[in-house]
C-alpha positions as CSV (number, residue, x, y, z in Angstrom):
1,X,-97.3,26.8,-83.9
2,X,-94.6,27.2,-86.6
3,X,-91.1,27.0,-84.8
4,X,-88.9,26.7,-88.0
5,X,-87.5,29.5,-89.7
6,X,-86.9,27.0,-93.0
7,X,-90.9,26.8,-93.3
8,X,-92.1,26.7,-96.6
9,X,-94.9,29.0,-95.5
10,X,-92.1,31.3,-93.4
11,X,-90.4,31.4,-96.7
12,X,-92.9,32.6,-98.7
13,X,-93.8,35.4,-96.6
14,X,-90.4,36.3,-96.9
15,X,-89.9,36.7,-99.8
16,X,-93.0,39.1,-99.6
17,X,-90.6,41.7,-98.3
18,X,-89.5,42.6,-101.8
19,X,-92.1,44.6,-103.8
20,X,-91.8,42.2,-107.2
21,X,-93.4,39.7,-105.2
22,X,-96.1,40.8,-103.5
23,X,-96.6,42.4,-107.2
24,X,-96.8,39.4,-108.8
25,X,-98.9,37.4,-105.9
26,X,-101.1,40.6,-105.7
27,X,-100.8,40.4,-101.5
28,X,-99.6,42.8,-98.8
29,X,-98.6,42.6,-95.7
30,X,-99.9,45.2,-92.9
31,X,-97.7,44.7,-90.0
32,X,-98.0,45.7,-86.4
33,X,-101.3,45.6,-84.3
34,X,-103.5,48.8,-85.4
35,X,-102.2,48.0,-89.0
36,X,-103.8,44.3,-88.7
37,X,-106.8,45.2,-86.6
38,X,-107.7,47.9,-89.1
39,X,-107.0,45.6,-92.0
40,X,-109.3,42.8,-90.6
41,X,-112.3,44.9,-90.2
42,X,-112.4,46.3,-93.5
43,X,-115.3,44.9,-96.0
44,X,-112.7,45.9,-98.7
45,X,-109.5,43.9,-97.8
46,X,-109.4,40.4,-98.5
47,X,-107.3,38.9,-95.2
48,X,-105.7,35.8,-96.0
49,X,-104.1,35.4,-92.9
50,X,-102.6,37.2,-89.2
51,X,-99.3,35.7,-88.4
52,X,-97.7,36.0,-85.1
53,X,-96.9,35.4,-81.6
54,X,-99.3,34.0,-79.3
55,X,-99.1,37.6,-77.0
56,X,-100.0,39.6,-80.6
57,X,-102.8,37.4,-81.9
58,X,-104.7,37.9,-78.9
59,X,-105.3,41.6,-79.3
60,X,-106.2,40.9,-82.8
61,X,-110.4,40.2,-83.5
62,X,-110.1,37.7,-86.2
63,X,-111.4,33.7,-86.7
64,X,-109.2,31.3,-85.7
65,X,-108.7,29.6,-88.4
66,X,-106.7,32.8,-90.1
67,X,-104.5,33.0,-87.4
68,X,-101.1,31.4,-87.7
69,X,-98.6,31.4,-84.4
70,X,-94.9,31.5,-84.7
71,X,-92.5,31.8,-81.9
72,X,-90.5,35.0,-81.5
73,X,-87.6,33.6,-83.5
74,X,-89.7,33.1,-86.5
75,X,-91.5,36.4,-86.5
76,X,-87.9,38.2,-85.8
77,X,-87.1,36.2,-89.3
78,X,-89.7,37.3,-91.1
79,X,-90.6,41.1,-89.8
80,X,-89.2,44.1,-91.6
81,X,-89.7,46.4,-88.4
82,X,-86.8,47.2,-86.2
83,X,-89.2,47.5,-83.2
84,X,-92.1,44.7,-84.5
85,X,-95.3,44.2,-82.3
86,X,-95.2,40.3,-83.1
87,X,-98.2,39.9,-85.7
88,X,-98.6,41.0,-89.7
Protein backbone atom coordinates (compact mmCIF):
# COMPACT_ATOMS: atom_id res chain seq x y z
CA UNK A 1 0.00 0.00 0.00
CA UNK A 2 1.33 3.49 -1.03
CA UNK A 3 0.61 5.94 2.05
CA UNK A 4 2.79 8.93 0.83
CA UNK A 5 1.45 11.54 -1.16
CA UNK A 6 5.47 12.54 -2.21
CA UNK A 7 5.63 8.99 -4.12
CA UNK A 8 7.43 9.17 -7.08
CA UNK A 9 4.85 6.91 -8.64
CA UNK A 10 1.85 9.35 -6.91
CA UNK A 11 3.75 12.01 -8.63
CA UNK A 12 3.72 10.92 -11.85
CA UNK A 13 0.17 10.16 -12.04
CA UNK A 14 -0.26 13.54 -11.17
CA UNK A 15 1.06 15.10 -13.29
CA UNK A 16 -1.16 13.06 -15.75
CA UNK A 17 -3.91 15.47 -14.90
CA UNK A 18 -2.61 17.97 -17.40
CA UNK A 19 -3.31 16.91 -21.10
CA UNK A 20 0.58 17.65 -22.34
CA UNK A 21 1.52 14.86 -20.37
CA UNK A 22 -0.58 12.12 -20.86
CA UNK A 23 0.24 13.53 -24.60
CA UNK A 24 3.62 12.98 -24.52
CA UNK A 25 3.51 9.51 -22.33
CA UNK A 26 0.71 8.48 -24.70
CA UNK A 27 -1.52 7.17 -21.38
CA UNK A 28 -4.98 7.97 -19.91
CA UNK A 29 -6.45 7.66 -17.04
CA UNK A 30 -10.29 6.26 -16.82
CA UNK A 31 -11.39 7.07 -13.38
CA UNK A 32 -14.23 5.83 -11.29
CA UNK A 33 -15.50 2.13 -11.20
CA UNK A 34 -17.61 1.44 -14.57
CA UNK A 35 -14.82 3.68 -16.29
CA UNK A 36 -12.09 1.06 -14.98
CA UNK A 37 -14.11 -2.07 -15.27
CA UNK A 38 -15.04 -1.17 -18.77
CA UNK A 39 -11.47 -0.22 -19.60
CA UNK A 40 -10.01 -3.55 -18.17
CA UNK A 41 -12.17 -5.82 -20.32
CA UNK A 42 -11.45 -4.21 -23.50
CA UNK A 43 -9.04 -6.34 -25.98
CA UNK A 44 -8.21 -2.74 -27.36
CA UNK A 45 -6.87 -0.87 -24.26
CA UNK A 46 -3.63 -1.52 -23.05
CA UNK A 47 -4.10 -1.29 -18.91
CA UNK A 48 -1.07 -0.50 -17.21
CA UNK A 49 -2.34 -0.33 -13.96
CA UNK A 50 -5.81 0.20 -11.44
CA UNK A 51 -4.92 2.47 -8.54
CA UNK A 52 -6.91 2.79 -5.49
CA UNK A 53 -8.33 2.07 -2.19
CA UNK A 54 -8.63 -1.31 -0.99
CA UNK A 55 -12.84 -0.90 -0.83
CA UNK A 56 -12.52 0.19 -4.90
CA UNK A 57 -10.14 -2.45 -6.17
CA UNK A 58 -12.27 -5.09 -4.99
CA UNK A 59 -15.18 -4.35 -7.37
CA UNK A 60 -12.71 -4.19 -10.08
CA UNK A 61 -11.91 -7.81 -12.20
CA UNK A 62 -8.32 -7.36 -12.86
CA UNK A 63 -4.77 -9.47 -11.95
CA UNK A 64 -3.28 -8.58 -8.94
CA UNK A 65 -0.30 -7.69 -9.99
CA UNK A 66 -1.90 -4.40 -11.80
CA UNK A 67 -3.46 -3.34 -8.98
CA UNK A 68 -1.84 -0.69 -6.85
CA UNK A 69 -3.57 0.35 -3.21
CA UNK A 70 -3.33 3.77 -1.76
CA UNK A 71 -5.05 5.07 1.29
CA UNK A 72 -7.75 7.56 0.90
CA UNK A 73 -5.37 10.42 1.47
CA UNK A 74 -3.32 9.51 -1.52
CA UNK A 75 -6.18 8.84 -3.91
CA UNK A 76 -7.94 12.34 -2.64
CA UNK A 77 -4.20 13.70 -3.91
CA UNK A 78 -4.21 12.39 -6.98
CA UNK A 79 -8.18 12.28 -8.25
CA UNK A 80 -9.60 14.95 -10.39
CA UNK A 81 -13.25 14.11 -9.34
CA UNK A 82 -15.03 16.13 -6.73
CA UNK A 83 -17.10 12.96 -5.71
CA UNK A 84 -14.19 10.07 -6.63
CA UNK A 85 -15.16 6.29 -6.27
CA UNK A 86 -11.55 5.51 -4.95
CA UNK A 87 -9.83 3.73 -8.10
CA UNK A 88 -8.57 5.09 -11.75
Amino acid sequence: MITSRQNSFIKEIRALADKKARDKSGTYIAEGVKMVKEATTLNSVDVLFVVGTIDALSKIDCSSDKKIEVNESVFSSISTEVSPEGVL
